[in-house]
C-alpha positions in Angstrom: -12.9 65.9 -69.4 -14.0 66.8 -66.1 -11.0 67.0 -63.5 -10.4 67.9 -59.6 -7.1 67.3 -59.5 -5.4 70.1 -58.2 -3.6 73.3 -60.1 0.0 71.5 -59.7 -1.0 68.9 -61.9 0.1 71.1 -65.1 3.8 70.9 -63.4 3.4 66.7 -64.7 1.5 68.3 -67.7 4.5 70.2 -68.5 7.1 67.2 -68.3 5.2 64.9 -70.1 3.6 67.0 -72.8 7.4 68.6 -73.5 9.0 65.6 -73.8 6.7 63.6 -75.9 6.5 66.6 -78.4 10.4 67.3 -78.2 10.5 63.3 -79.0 7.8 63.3 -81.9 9.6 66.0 -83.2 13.0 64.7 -83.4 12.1 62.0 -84.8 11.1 64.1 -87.6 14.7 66.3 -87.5 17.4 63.6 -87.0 15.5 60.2 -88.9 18.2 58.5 -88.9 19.2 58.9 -84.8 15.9 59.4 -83.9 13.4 58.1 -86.7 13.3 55.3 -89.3 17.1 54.6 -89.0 16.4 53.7 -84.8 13.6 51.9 -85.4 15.2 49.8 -88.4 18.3 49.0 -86.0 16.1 47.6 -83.1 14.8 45.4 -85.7 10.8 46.7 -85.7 8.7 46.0 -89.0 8.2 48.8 -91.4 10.4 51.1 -90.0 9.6 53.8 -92.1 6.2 53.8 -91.4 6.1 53.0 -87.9 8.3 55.9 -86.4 6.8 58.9 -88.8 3.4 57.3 -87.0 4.9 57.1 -83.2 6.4 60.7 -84.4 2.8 62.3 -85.2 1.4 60.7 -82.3 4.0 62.2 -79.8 3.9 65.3 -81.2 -0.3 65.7 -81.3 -0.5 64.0 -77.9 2.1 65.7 -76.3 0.9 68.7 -77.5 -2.6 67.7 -76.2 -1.2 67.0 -72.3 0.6 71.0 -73.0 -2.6 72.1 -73.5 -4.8 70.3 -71.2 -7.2 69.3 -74.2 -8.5 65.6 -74.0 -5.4 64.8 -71.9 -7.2 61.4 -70.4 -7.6 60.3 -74.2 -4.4 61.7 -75.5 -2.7 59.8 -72.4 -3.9 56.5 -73.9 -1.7 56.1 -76.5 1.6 57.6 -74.7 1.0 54.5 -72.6 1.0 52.2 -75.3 4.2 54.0 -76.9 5.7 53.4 -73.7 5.2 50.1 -73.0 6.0 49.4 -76.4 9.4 51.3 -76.3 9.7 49.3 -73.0 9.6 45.9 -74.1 11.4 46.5 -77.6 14.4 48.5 -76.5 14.7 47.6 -72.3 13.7 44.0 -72.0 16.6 43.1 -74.6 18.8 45.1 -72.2 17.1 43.7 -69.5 17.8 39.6 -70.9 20.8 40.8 -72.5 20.0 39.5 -75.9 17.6 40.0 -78.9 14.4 38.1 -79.1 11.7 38.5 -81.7 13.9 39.7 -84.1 14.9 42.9 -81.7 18.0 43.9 -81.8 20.1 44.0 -78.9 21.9 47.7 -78.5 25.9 47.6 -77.7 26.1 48.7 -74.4 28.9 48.3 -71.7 27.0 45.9 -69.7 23.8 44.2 -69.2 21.0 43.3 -66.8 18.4 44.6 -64.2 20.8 48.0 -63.7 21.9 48.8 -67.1 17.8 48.0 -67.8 17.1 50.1 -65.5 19.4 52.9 -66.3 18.3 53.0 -69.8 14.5 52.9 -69.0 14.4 55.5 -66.5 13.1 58.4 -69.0 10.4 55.5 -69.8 9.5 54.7 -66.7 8.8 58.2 -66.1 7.1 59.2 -69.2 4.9 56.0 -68.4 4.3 56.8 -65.0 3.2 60.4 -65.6 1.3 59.3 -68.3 -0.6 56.8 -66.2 -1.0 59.5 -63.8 -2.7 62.2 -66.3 -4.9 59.1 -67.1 -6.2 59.1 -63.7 -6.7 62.8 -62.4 -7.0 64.5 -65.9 -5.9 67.9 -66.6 -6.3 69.7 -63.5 -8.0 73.3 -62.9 -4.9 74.9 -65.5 -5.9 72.9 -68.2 -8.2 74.1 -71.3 -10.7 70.3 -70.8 -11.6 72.4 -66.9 -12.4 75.4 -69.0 -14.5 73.7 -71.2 -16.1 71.6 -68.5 -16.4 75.1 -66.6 -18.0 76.7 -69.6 -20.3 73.5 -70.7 -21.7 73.8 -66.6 -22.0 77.4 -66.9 -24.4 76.7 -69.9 -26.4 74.3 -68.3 -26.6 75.5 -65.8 
C-alpha cells in the first residue's frame, strides 16, 4: 500500500477509477448495449454471467482506484479486463475477421487504424492501469493514510 508517487497521481486515479465505474455501471443500466446483449454478440461464453461479473468488478475496482484503497490490487484485474476486452473485441478488428468464435463488429473498415481507433479508450484504460500498478495511490489516496497512520503507530 505504501506509495511515493507524487500528489498528481490522483489526476490518473480520477480517469481510470471514473471510467471503469461509469463502465461497470452501465453495464448494469443498458444490458443489452452495454451488458449480456454485447457480450452475447461478440460471441463470449455465458454471456449472462460473464458481463454482470466484468460489471461488479469495474464498478468495486474502479471505485477502489477513486478512492485510493488497495489501488495496486484493485489494478490487477482492470488489466486483465483490458487485455481481455483487447483481444476479443480489437484483434477481430485488427485481422478483420472473427476467430474463436468472436464475432467480428460491422464497421466501415478494417485493419491496424480502424483497430486502433476503436482501442484507444483500452489502450488508455490499460495503460493507466498498468501505471497505478507501478506507483500506487500517491500521497491523495486513503492506502497513504493508512500507511501514514500504520507508521505513526509503530512508530
Amino acid at each position: 500500500m505504501a506509495t511515493h508517487a507524487p500528489a498528481a497521481v490522483v489526476l490518473i486515479r480520477l480517469l481510470v477509477g471514473a471510467v471503469f465505474l461509469s463502465e461497470g455501471i452501465q453495464k448494469f443500466l443498458f444490458p443489452e448495449d452495454r451488458g449480456p446483449g454485447r457480450f452475447e454478440r461478440i460471441g463470449l461464453p455465458e454471456p449472462e454471467l460473464l458481463a454482470n461479473f466484468v460489471g461488479v468488478v469495474e464498478i468495486a475496482c474502479g471505485g477502489l482506484v477513486l478512492l485510493g484503497l488497495l489501488t495496486r490490487l484493485a489494478a490487477i484485474p482492470l488489466i486483465i479486463d483490458m487485455l481481455v476486452a483487447l483481444v476479443t473485441t480489437k484483434l477481430p478488428v485488427l485481422l478483420g475477421h472473427g476467430f474463436w468464435g468472436l464475432a467480428l463488429r460491422d464497421l466501415s473498415h478494417y485493419g491496424f487504424w480502424a483497430a486502433a481507433h476503436e482501442a484507444r479508450t483500452d489502450w488508455s484504460m490499460l495503460l493507466g492501469s498498468i501505471f497505478l500498478l507501478i506507483v500506487g495511490a500517491g500521497r491523495w489516496g486513503l492506502d497513504a493514510v493508512l500507511t501514514r497512520d500504520a507508521k505513526e503507530a509503530h512508530g
